[in-house]
C-alpha positions, 0 to 999 in steps of 0.5 A, a space after each residue: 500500500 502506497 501513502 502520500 504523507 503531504 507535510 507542512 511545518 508551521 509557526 503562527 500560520 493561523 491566517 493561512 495554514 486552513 488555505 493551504 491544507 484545503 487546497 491540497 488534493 486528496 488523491 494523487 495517482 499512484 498512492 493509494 492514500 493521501 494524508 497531512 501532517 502538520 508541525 506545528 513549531 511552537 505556535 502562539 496563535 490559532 495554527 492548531 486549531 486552524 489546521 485540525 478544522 481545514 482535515 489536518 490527519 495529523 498535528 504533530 506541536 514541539 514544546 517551544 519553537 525550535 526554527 524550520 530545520 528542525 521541525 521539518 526534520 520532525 515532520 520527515 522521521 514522524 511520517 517516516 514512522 507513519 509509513 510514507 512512501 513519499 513525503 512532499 513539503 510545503 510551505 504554510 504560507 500557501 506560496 506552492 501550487 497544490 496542483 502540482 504536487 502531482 508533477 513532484 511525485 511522479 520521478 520517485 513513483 517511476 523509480 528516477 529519484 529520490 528528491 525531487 525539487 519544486 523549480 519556482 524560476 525564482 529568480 525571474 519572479 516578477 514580483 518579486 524585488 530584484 534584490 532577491 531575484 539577484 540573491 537567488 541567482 546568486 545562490 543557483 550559480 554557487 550550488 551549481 558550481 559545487 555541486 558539478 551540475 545544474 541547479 535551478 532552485 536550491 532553496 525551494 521547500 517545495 519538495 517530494 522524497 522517497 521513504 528511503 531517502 528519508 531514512 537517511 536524512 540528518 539535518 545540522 544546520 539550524 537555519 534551513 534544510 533545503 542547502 544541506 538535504 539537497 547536498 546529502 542527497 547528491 553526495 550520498 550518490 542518490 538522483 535529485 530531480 528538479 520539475 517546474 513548478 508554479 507559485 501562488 501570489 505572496 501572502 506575506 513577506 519571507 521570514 528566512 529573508 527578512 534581513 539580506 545581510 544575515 540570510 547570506 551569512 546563514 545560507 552561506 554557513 550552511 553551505 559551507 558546512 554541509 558541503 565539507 561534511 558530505 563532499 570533502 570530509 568522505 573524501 578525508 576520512 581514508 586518507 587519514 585512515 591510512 596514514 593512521 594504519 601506517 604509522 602504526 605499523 611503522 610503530 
């Protein structure tokens, strides 16, 4: 039996998390069920209730507020133990098209990937600030050169991951999951797939991005980090092995 676990992690979303989970769909071809799972990251609001009146399955709250890495890396491993087949992400704030879900779980379905990736063309979006789009330009260009291949949209939360992909993920950035899961995911020599998506109107402005100066730094720290953790630091670990092994038969 196939199940389609449609996650979203929340914090003091109660004016927009009822639109989101009503316009997900309830059935998806291939699953033979579709549920929702919400985290709800130590809300002050209305945000459970909200969602448990919109048909949430699930409202998964943490104790206090522990930032998105972490309530998504709880969404994942809870679903995981549900038995999802595949999970797919979302944002609370209905910015992805629920429509498109069906794009985004197709790859896994047919055996092509493990994560597939919501393509925004964030960088062309016309309503947003050229600052921004420059900013997700940027961020493309770095990841891409990293990584030894293209990538549209590395920071897009809009993603589908199979149940043994999930199984694996280890999230250490506090900031955000999407740099370092789409790293681990490629260097752990899985298939990352990236599908066009479309994007509602802003409801409201980004809280990763409300100031430029430290979302650089933060995106670019968990870069950094992830990068040496599954790209170089593998590559280390036996070289230091066999120096290791050398002197000690040399003792």
């Amino acid at each position: 039996m196939k199940k389609l676990i449609i996650q979203i992690p929340c914090w003091n979303e109660s004016e927009t998390v009822s639109e989101t989970i009503l316009a997900l769909p309830t059935s998806v071809e291939g699953f033979d069920s579709v549920e929702v799972l919400v985290i709800d990251d130590g809300s002050k609001d209305e945000t459970v209730a909200e969602a448990k009146r919109a048909g949430a399955h699930y409202v998964l709250s943490l104790a206090e507020h522990e930032g998105l890495a972490s309530a998504f890396e709880t969404g994942v491993h809870y679903a995981f133990g549900l038995g999802a087949s595949v999970v797919v992400n979302t944002d609370a704030d209905n910015q992805y098209c629920a429509g498109d879900i069906d794009k985004l779980v197709q790859p896994i379905l047919k055996k092509e990937a493990d994560l597939v990736i919501g393509d925004r063309n964030a960088s062309k979006l016309s309503y947003l600030p050229l600052w921004k789009q420059l900013l997700y330009d940027l961020a493309d260009q770095i990841v891409s050169f990293l990584v030894g291949q293209k990538i549209p949209d590395p920071t897009s939360g809009f993603r589908a991951m199979s149940r043994a992909l999930i199984g694996e993920l280890k999230i250490s950035d506090e900031y955000s999951y999407t740099i370092e899961t789409l790293i681990q995911t490629l260097f752990s020599g899985r298939k990352v797939v990236f599908v066009s998506v479309r994007t509602n109107p802003v409801r409201r402005p980004s809280r990763l991005i409300n100031n430029m100066g430290f979302y650089i730094f933060k995106t670019t720290r968990a870069l950094v980090k992830s990068y040496f953790r599954y790209a170089i630091k593998p590559k280390l670990l036996p070289k230091f092995d066999l120096t290791k092994a050398g002197l000690e038969e040399q003792a």
